[in-house]
C-alpha positions as CSV (number, residue, x, y, z in Angstrom):
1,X,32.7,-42.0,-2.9
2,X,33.4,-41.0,-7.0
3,X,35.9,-38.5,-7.3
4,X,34.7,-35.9,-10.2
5,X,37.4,-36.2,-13.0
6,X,40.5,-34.5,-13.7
7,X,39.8,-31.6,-15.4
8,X,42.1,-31.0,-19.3
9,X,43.0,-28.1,-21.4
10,X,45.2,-27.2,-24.1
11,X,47.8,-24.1,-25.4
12,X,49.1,-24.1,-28.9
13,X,53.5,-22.8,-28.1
14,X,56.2,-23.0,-30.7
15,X,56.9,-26.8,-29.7
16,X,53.6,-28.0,-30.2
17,X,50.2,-28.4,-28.2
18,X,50.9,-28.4,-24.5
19,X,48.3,-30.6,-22.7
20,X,47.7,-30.5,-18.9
21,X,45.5,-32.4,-16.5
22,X,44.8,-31.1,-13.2
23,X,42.6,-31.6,-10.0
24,X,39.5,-29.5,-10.1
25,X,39.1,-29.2,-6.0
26,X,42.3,-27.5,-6.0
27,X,43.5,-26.3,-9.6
28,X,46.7,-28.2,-9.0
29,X,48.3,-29.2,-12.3
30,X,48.9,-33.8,-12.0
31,X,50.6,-33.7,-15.4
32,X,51.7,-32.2,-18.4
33,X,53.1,-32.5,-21.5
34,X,53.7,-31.3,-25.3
35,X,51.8,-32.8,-27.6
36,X,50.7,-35.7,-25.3
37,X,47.3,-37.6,-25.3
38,X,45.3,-37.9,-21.9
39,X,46.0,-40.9,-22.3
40,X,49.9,-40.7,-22.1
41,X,49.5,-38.3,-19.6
42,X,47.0,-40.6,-16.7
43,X,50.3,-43.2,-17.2
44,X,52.7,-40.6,-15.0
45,X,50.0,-39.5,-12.6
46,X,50.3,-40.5,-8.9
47,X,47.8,-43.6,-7.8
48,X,45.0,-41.8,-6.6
49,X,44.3,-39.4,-9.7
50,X,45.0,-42.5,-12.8
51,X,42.0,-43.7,-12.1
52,X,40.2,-40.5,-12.3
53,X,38.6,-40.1,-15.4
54,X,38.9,-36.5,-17.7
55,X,36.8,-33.9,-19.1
56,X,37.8,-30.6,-20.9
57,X,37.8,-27.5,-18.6
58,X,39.3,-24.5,-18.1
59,X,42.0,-24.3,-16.2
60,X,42.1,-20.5,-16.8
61,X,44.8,-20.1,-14.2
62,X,47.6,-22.7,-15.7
63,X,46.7,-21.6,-18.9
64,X,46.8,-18.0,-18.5
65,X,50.4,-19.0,-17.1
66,X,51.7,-20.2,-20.2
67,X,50.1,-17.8,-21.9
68,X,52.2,-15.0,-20.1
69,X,55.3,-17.3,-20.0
70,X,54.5,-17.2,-24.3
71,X,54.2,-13.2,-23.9
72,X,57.5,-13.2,-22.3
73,X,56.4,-13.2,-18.6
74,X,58.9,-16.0,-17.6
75,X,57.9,-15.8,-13.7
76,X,54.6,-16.7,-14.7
77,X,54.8,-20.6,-14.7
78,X,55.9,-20.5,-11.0
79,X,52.8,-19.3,-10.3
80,X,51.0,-22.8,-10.8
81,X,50.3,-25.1,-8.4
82,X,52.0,-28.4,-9.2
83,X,52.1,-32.0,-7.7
84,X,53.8,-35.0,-8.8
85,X,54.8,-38.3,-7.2
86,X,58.4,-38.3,-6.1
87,X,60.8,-38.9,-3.3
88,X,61.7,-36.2,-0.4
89,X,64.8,-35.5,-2.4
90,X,62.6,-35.1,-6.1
91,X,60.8,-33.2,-4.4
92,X,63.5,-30.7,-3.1
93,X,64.8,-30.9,-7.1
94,X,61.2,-30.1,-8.6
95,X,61.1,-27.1,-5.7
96,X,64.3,-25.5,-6.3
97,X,64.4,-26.2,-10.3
98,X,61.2,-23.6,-9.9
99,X,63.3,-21.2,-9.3
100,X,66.0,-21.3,-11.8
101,X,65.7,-17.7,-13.5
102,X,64.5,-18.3,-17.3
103,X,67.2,-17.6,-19.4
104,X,70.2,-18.6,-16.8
105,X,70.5,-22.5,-17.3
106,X,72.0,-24.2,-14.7
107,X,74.3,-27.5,-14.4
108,X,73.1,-31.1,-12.8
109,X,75.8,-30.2,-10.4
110,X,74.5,-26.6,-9.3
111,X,70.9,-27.4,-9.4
112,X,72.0,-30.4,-6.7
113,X,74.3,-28.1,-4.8
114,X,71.2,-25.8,-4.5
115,X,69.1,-28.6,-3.7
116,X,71.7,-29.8,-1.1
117,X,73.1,-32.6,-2.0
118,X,76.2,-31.2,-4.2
119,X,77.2,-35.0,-5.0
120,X,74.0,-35.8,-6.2
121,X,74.2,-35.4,-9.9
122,X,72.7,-38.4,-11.4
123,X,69.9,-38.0,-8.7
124,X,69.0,-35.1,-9.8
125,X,69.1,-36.2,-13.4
126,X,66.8,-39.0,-12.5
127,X,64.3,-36.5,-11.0
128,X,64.6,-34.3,-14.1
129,X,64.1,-37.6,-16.4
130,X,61.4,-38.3,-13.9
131,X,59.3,-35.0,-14.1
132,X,55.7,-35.6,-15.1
133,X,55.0,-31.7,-15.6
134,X,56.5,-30.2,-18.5
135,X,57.3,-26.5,-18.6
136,X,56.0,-25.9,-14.9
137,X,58.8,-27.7,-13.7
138,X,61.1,-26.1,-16.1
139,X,63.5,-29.1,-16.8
140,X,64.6,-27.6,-20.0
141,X,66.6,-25.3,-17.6
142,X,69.4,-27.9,-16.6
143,X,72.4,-27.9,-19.3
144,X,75.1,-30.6,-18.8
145,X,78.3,-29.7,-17.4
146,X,81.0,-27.3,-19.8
147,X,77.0,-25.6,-20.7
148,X,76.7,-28.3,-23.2
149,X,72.6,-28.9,-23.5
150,X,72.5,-32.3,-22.9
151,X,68.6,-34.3,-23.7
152,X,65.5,-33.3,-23.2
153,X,62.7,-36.1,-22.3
154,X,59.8,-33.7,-23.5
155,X,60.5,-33.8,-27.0
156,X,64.0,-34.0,-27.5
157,X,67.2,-31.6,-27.7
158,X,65.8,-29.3,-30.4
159,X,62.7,-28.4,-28.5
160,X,65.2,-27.8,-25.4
161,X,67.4,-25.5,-27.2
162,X,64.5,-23.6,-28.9
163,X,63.0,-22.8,-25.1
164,X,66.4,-22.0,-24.1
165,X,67.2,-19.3,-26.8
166,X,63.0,-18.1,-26.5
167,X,63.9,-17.3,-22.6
168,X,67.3,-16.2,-23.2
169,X,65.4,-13.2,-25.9
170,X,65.8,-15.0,-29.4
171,X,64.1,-13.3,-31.9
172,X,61.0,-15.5,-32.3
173,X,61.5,-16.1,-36.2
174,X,64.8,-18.1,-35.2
175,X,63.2,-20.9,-33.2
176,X,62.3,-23.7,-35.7
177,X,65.7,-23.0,-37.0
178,X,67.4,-23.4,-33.2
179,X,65.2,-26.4,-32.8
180,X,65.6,-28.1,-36.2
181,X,70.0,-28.0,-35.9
182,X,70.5,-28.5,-32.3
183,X,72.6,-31.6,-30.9
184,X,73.0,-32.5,-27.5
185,X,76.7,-31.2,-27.5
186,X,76.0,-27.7,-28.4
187,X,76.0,-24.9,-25.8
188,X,72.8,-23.9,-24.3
189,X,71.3,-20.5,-25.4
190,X,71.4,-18.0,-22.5
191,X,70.8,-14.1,-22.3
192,X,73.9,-13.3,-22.9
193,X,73.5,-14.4,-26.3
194,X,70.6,-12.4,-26.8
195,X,70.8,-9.1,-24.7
196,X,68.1,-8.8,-21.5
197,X,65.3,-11.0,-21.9
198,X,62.7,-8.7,-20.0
């Protein structure tokens, strides 16, 4: 039996093209990334979809997420259906990293307290470093301890900081800048810094 393909589209966002591959039986987002060829994106897919070959479609839900999450509906990327290949505890990370507020950051250490394993740190670094769905799964979220920003695997720190300080209310005109001089050591952006995001 052939399996029809995965299904690709595309949203320009301040950090560059954001590319996504999902399941057209069920609209469920595989992979994503910014500024990622199909190509790099079919090498983090689980086994069964890799081998899936991918045409352009629609996607009209996912991308009329990150559409809103771009108008400043921040809820909206919780909205998507997501799946990626992970242990029971990655799993539990990926879940609960869904719904970290945008513009309140959390630490390694609370997001594994809230993922129930308070010791767990590097584990839930690892699944961080580990997840294959960029901004759905919104890794940029977790700040190292002291709310230093720490890496960012989808682009690097700059691009991290920049979606920080966009979900924390930064004026819009201030992002390259944020992005261009941010190190790894500096403190995350958060609302406070910018007055009520909504």
């Amino acid at each position: 039996m052939t399996q029809s393909p995965l299904e690709a589209a595309q949203v320009d966002t301040p950090w560059g093209a954001l590319r996504m591959l999902a399941t057209p039986e069920d609209g469920v987002v595989r992979a994503a990334g910014l500024d990622e060829s199909d190509r790099e994106l079919r090498l983090r897919l689980a086994a069964p979809y890799a081998t899936r070959g991918v045409v352009e479609g629609d996607l009209d839900d996912a991308v009329g997420a990150v559409r809103a999450w771009l108008a400043g509906d921040h809820g909206a990327l919780a909205s998507v259906p997501v799946e990626q290949p992970g242990g029971e505890f990655f799993q539990e990370v990926w879940a609960t990293l869904r719904g970290v507020p945008a513009g309140e950051p959390v630490s390694y250490q609370e997001l594994a307290a809230a993922a129930g394993r308070p010791r767990a740190m590097r584990a839930v670094g690892t699944a961080c470093a580990r997840n294959s769905v960029a901004v759905f799964i919104p890794c940029h979220r977790v700040i190292r301890a002291g709310g230093l920003l720490g890496s960012y695997g989808f682009g690097g720190v700059g691009i991290k900081a920049s979606m920080l300080a966009f979900e924390a209310g930064a004026p819009s005109g201030r992002l390259a800048l944020i992005e261009a001089s941010a190190t790894e050591t500096d403190p995350a952006p958060a609302s406070s810094m910018y007055g009520d995001p909504s």
